[in-house]
C-alpha positions as CSV (number, residue, x, y, z in Angstrom):
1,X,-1.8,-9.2,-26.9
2,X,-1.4,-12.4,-24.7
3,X,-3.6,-13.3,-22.1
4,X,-0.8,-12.7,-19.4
5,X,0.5,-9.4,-20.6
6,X,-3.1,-8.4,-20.9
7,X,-4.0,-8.9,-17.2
8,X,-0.8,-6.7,-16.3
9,X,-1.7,-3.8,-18.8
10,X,-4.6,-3.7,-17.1
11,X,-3.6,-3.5,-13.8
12,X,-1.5,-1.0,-14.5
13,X,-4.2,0.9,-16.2
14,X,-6.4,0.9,-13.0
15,X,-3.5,1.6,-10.4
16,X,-2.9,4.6,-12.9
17,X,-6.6,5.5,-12.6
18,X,-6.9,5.0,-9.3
19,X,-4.0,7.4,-8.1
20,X,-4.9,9.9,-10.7
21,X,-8.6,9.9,-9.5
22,X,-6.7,10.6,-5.7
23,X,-4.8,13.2,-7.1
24,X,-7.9,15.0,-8.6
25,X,-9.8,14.6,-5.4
26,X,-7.0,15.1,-2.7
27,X,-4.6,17.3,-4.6
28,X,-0.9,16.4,-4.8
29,X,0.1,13.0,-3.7
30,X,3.1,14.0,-1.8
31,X,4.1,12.3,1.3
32,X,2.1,8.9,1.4
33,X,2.0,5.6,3.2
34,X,0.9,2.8,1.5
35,X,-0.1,0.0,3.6
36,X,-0.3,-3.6,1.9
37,X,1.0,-6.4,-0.1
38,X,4.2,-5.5,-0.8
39,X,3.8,-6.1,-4.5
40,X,0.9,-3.9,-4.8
41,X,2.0,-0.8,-2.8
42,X,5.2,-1.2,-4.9
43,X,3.3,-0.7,-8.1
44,X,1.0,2.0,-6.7
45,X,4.6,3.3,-5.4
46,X,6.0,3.7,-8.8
47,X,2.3,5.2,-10.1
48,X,3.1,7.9,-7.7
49,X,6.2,8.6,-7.9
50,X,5.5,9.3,-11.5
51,X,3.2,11.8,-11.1
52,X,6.5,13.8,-8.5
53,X,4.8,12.3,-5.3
54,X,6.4,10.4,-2.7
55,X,5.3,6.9,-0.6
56,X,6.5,5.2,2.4
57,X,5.3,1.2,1.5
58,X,4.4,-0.6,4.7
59,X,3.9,-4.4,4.8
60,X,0.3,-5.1,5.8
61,X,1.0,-8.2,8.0
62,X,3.6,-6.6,9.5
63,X,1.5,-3.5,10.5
64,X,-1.1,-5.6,11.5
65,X,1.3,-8.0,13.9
66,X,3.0,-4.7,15.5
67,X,-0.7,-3.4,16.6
68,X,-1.9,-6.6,17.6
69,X,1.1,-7.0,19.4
70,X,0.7,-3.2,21.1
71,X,-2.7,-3.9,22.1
72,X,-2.2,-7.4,23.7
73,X,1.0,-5.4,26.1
74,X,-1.4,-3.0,27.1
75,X,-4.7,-5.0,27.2
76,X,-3.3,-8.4,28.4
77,X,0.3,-8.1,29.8
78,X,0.4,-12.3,29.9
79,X,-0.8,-12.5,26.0
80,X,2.2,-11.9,23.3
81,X,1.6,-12.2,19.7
82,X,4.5,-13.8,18.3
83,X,5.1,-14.1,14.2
């Protein structure tokens, strides 16, 4: 196998392991959000929704700019984040 597929076979066999070990511990992965890199809660998006779960993917930076954003309205009415 070449060296590039190899590093995406086994990525895909730790996503697969990862939300299998959450569906052993948690139970059904039904309604999930998935905060991240868009790639990656993509792929963990498609792990689940093999196994009949469902995700909402949210972007990371964009979760991370609306709460900093919340905070600095209530905290600091002068201080705006701006992206």
């Amino acid at each position: 196998m070449p060296a590039a597929d190899a590093v995406g076979f086994l990525s895909g066999l730790l996503i697969g392991a990862d939300v299998a070990a959450a569906a052993d511990w948690h139970g059904p992965l039904d309604k999930l959000t998935l905060i991240g890199a868009p790639a990656l809660t993509g792929l963990y998006g498609a792990a689940i929704a093999h196994t009949g779960g469902q995700s909402l993917e949210v972007d990371g930076d964009s979760a991370v700019l609306a709460g900093l954003t919340a905070l600095s309205g209530q905290k600091n009415s002068d201080v705006h984040v701006l992206a």
